[in-house]
C-alpha positions as a printed NumPy array, in Angstrom:
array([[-12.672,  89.94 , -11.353],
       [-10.616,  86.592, -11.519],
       [ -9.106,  85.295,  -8.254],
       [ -5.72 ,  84.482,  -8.081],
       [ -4.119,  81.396,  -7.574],
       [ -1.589,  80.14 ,  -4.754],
       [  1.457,  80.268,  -5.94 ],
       [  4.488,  78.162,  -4.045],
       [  7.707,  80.231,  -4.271],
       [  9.521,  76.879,  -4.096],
       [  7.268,  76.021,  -7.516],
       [  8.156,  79.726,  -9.04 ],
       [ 11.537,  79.113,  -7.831],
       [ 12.275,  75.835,  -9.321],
       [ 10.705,  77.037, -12.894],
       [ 13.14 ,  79.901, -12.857],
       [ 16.046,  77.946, -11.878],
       [ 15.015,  74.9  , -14.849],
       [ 14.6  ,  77.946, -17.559],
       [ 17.862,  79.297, -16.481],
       [ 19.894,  76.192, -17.019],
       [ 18.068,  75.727, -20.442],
       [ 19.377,  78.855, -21.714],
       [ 22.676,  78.82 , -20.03 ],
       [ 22.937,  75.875, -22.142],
       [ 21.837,  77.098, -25.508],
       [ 24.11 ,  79.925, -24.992],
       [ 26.932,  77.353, -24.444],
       [ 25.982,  75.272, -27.295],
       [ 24.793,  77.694, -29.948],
       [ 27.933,  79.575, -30.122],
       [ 30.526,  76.06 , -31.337],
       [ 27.392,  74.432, -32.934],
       [ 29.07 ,  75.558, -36.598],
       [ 32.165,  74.666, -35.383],
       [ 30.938,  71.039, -34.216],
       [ 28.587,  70.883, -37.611],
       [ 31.759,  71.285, -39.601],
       [ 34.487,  68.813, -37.739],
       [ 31.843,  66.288, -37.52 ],
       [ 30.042,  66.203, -41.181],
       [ 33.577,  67.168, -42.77 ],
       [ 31.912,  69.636, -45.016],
       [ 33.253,  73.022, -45.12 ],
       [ 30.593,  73.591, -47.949],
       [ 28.772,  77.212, -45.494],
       [ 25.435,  76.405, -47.078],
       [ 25.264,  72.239, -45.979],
       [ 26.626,  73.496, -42.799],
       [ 23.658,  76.105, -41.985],
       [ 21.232,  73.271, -43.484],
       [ 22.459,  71.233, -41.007],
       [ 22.187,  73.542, -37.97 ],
       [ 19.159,  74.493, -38.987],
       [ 17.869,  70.633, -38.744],
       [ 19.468,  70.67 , -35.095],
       [ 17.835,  73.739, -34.21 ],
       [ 14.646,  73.25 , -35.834],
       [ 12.963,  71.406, -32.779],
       [ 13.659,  74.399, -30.644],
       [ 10.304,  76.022, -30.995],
       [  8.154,  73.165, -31.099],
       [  8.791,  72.421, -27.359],
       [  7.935,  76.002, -26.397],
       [  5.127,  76.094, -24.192],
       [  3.18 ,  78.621, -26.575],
       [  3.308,  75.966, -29.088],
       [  1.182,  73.212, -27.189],
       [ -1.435,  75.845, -26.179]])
């Protein structure tokens, strides 16, 4: 059997809290990223547009915590 480890709710807490405000801002970002992509390259080209939030959002995964394992 493997013993458990302590746990601080205050150290659960403050993870949950820190991955909620992550994705409360991805989901306020994600949505106007095309929007933003287009106004500020001046491209309305759809194709250089996705290429381009693709090279914003490629970064995204890389900083999971699965990827460093």
């Amino acid at each position: 059997m493997h013993a458990r480890l302590p746990t601080s709710r205050l150290a659960l807490s403050a993870l949950l809290a820190s991955a909620f405000v992550v994705a409360l801002g991805y989901g306020i970002v994600l949505p106007v990223l095309p929007m933003m992509v287009e106004r500020l390259a001046g491209s309305t080209d759809p194709a250089f547009n996705a290429r381009q939030i693709g090279f914003l959002t490629l970064p995204l995964p890389w900083g999971s915590p699965r990827s460093q394992a």
